[in-house]
Each structure stands twice: as C-alpha cells, then as structure tokens.
C-alpha positions in Angstrom: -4.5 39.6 152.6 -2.4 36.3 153.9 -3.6 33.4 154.8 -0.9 31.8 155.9 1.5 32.3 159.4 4.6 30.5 158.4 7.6 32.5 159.0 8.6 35.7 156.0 10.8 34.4 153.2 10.9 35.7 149.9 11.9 39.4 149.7 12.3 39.4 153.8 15.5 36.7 153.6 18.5 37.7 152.4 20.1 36.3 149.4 23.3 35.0 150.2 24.8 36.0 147.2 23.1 39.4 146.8 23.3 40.1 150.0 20.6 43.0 149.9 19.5 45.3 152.6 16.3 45.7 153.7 14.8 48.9 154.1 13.0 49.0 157.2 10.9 51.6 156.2 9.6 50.5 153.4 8.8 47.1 155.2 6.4 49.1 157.6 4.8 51.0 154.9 3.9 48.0 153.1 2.8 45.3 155.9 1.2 46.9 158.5 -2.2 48.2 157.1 -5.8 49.2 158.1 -8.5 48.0 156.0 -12.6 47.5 156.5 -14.4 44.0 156.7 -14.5 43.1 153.0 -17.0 39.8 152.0 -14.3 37.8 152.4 -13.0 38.1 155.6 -16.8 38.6 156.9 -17.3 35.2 155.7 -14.7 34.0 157.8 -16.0 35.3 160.6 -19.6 35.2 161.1 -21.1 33.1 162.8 -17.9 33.0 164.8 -16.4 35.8 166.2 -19.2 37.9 164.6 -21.6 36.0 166.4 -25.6 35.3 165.4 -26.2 37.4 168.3 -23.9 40.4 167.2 -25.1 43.7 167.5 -21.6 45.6 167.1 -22.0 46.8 163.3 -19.7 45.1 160.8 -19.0 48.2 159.5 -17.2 49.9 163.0 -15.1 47.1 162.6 -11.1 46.7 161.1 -9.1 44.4 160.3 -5.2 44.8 160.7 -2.6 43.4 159.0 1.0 43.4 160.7 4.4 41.7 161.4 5.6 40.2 164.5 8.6 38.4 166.0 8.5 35.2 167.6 10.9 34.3 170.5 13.6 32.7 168.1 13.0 35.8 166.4 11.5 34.5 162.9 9.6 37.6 161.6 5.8 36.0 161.0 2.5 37.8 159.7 -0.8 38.5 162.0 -4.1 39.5 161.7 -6.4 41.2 164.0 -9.6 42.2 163.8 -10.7 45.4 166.1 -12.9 48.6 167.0 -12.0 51.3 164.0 -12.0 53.7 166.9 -8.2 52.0 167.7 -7.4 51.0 165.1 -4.5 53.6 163.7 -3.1 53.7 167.5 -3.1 49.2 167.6 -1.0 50.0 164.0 1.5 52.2 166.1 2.0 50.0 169.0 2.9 46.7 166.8 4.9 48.5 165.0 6.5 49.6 167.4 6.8 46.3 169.6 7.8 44.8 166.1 10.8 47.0 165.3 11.8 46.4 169.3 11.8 42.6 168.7 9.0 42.5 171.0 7.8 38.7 171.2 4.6 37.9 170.1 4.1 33.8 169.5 0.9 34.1 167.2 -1.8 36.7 166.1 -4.2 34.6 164.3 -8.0 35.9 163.5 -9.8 33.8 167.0 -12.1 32.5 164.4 -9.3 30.5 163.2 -10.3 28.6 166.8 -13.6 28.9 165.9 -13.9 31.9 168.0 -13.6 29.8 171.2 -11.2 32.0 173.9 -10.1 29.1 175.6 -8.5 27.0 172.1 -6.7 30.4 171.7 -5.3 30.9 174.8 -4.1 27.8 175.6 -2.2 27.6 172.0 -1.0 31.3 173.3 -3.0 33.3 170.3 -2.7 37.2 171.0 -6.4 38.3 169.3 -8.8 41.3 169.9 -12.6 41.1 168.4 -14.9 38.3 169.8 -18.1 39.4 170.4 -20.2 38.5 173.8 -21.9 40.4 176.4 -20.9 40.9 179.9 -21.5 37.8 181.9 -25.5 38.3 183.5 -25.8 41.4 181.4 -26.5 42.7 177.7 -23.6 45.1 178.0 -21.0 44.6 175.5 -17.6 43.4 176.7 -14.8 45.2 175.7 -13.7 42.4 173.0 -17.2 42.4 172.0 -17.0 45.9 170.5 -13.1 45.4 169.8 -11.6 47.8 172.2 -9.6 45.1 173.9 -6.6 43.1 173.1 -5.3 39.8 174.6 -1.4 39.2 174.5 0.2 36.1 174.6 -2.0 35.1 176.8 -0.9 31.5 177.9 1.7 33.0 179.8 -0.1 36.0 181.0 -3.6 33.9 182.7 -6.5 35.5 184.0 -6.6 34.6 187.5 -9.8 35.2 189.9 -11.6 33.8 192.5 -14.7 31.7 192.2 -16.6 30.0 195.1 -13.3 30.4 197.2 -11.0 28.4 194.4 -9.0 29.5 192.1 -9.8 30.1 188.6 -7.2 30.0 185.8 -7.7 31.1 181.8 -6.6 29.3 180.1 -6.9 26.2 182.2 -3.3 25.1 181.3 -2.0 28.4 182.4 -1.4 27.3 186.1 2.6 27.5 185.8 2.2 31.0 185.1 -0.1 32.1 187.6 2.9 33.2 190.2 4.2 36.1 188.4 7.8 36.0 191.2 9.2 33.9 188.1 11.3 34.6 185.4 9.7 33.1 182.1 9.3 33.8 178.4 6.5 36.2 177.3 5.7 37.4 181.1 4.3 40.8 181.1 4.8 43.3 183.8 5.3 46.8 184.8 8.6 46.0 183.6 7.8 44.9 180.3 8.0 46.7 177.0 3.9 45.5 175.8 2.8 47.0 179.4 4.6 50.4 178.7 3.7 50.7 175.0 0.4 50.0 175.6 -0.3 52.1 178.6 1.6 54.9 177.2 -0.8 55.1 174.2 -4.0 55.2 176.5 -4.7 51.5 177.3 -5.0 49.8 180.7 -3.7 46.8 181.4 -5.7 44.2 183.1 -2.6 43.2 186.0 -3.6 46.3 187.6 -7.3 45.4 188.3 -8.2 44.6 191.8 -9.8 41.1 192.7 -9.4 39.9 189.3 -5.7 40.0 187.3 -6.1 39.3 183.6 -2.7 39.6 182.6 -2.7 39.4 178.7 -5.7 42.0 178.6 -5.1 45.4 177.8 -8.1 47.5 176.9 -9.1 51.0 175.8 -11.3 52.8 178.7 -14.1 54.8 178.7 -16.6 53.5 175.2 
C-alpha cells in the first residue's frame, strides 16, 4: 500500500534512452485496487476517521488504491476509504476520470488531517469515509457510512444559509462561492466529475435546494 503522494517515477517515467511505452492497461490492472481494512490501515484510522463513537462496522468498509492527475498533469497515487457497497463502481469512475486527465489535486486518507473536514478542504483533499451522525440526530451521514465522496472541494464550497448569513466550507472557499467564474477544478453540469458520477448512480450535491455542497457527490437511497 503507499504511503507516500509524491508524483509516479520509476517504471511510470520514461527512460530517455529506452524510450519504453507504457501499457495503459496494464497500469489500471495493477494500481487501482479494492482491498478490506487490514490492521494496519485500521490503525491509522481509528480513533480518527473511525471514530470512538463509530458504529459503521470495520468490516463494510474498503479501502481503494488509485491514480490521479494533478492540474500540471503529474500522475500521483490516492487512497480512499469507503462503503464496500460502492466500492467496484468508485474503482470505475477514477479510472475513468484518470484516463480522461481529469484533475484531482489530492486524495489523501482524511485521517492524514486527523479526520478534521475543514484541514482537508481547505488544503483541497478529495476524501470519502469520516464517520459522524447527522447534525441533532443519531442518523448516520452519508460519509459516515462511506456512501459519499467530496471532490476537490476548496474550489467546489458548501454554501448555505445560517441565521440569515452566509456560510462557507471550507471557510477559505469564499472566491469560489460565485460559480459565473471560470476557475481551475470548478464542477458543474458541464464538467466531466458531475457526468461520470451521475451517470453511474450518484447525485451531486449542486443540485440540492437551500443548501449547494459542490464537491459532494453521494450514493442515494442506504
């Protein structure tokens, strides 16, 4: 499993004197993989993500590993815990958005923040799996039970209304909350995360009413 986010060398740059070819193929096959919570990776993240309070099992739970392109388009390693109920179909959409050059700035585990939303928003990590209940409930949020999944998310705020002002998620997010712009990483109806997503089952949180959550994209119905 890596443990590191730096950008792909070894066999993914090509030799300038051997000039090889990479077979894309085989590149999918062997980087973007499904596996369970091993002891490892559930030290990492309980007490954090996997919360004291947790009562989603460990064991519905995966953990994906997968390759993404940043905006200079440096190929770069993610991981990404989530509900094993999505977890084949969240394999199929990155690689998809990866082999479209889709940008995605960071996918680091949230715990790696020490599960705190706002630290990874504001440093624009895409993550899925934090558990929490539903503000003034014991319903499970969607990340809570990994059946959510936040993308680039410094660019695409969650935006609502709270006692008549304006509330913005992450709080440095407030250039992006007028979505008239042009900018980098700004998803849309237009934009290729939006139709990939939605076209595999998700919705997408820009189409709520009251509140727009424009990173969130969730699967409906659990």
């Amino acid at each position: 499993m890596a443990q590191n986010f730096n950008p792909i060398e070894s066999e993914f740059s090509l030799n300038k004197t051997e000039k090889i070819e990479l077979n894309e193929d085989f590149v999918l096959e062997r980087e973007f993989y499904v596996s369970k919570i091993s002891d490892s990776v559930f030290e990492k993240i309980n007490g954090k993500s996997f919360k004291k309070n947790c009562t989603f099992p460990r064991e519905n739970l995966r953990i994906l590993h997968i390759l993404h392109k940043n905006l200079s388009g440096q190929t770069l390693e993610g991981e990404l815990i989530c509900n094993e109920k999505i977890a084949e179909i969240l394999l199929k959409i990155f690689k998809e958005l990866y082999v479209s050059d889709y940008p995605i700035e960071k996918i680091r585990l949230i715990d790696e923040y020490d599960a705190d939303d706002e630290k990874s928003m504001a440093d624009n990590n895409s993550s899925c799996f934090n558990f929490r209940f539903i503000n003034f409930t014991k319903k499970v949020s969607k990340h809570g039970s990994g059946l959510a999944v936040d993308i680039n998310p410094l660019y695409n705020p969650c935006v609502k209304t709270v006692k008549g002002k304006i509330s913005v998620e992450p709080a440095n997010a407030a250039d992006f909350v007028d979505r008239t712009g042009n900018f980098s990483y700004k998803i849309d109806h237009s934009d290729l995360a939006y139709k990939i997503f939605t076209k595999n089952g998700f919705e997408w949180g820009g189409d709520w009413q009251g509140v727009k959550d424009y990173q969130h994209f969730e699967w409906p119905g659990e």
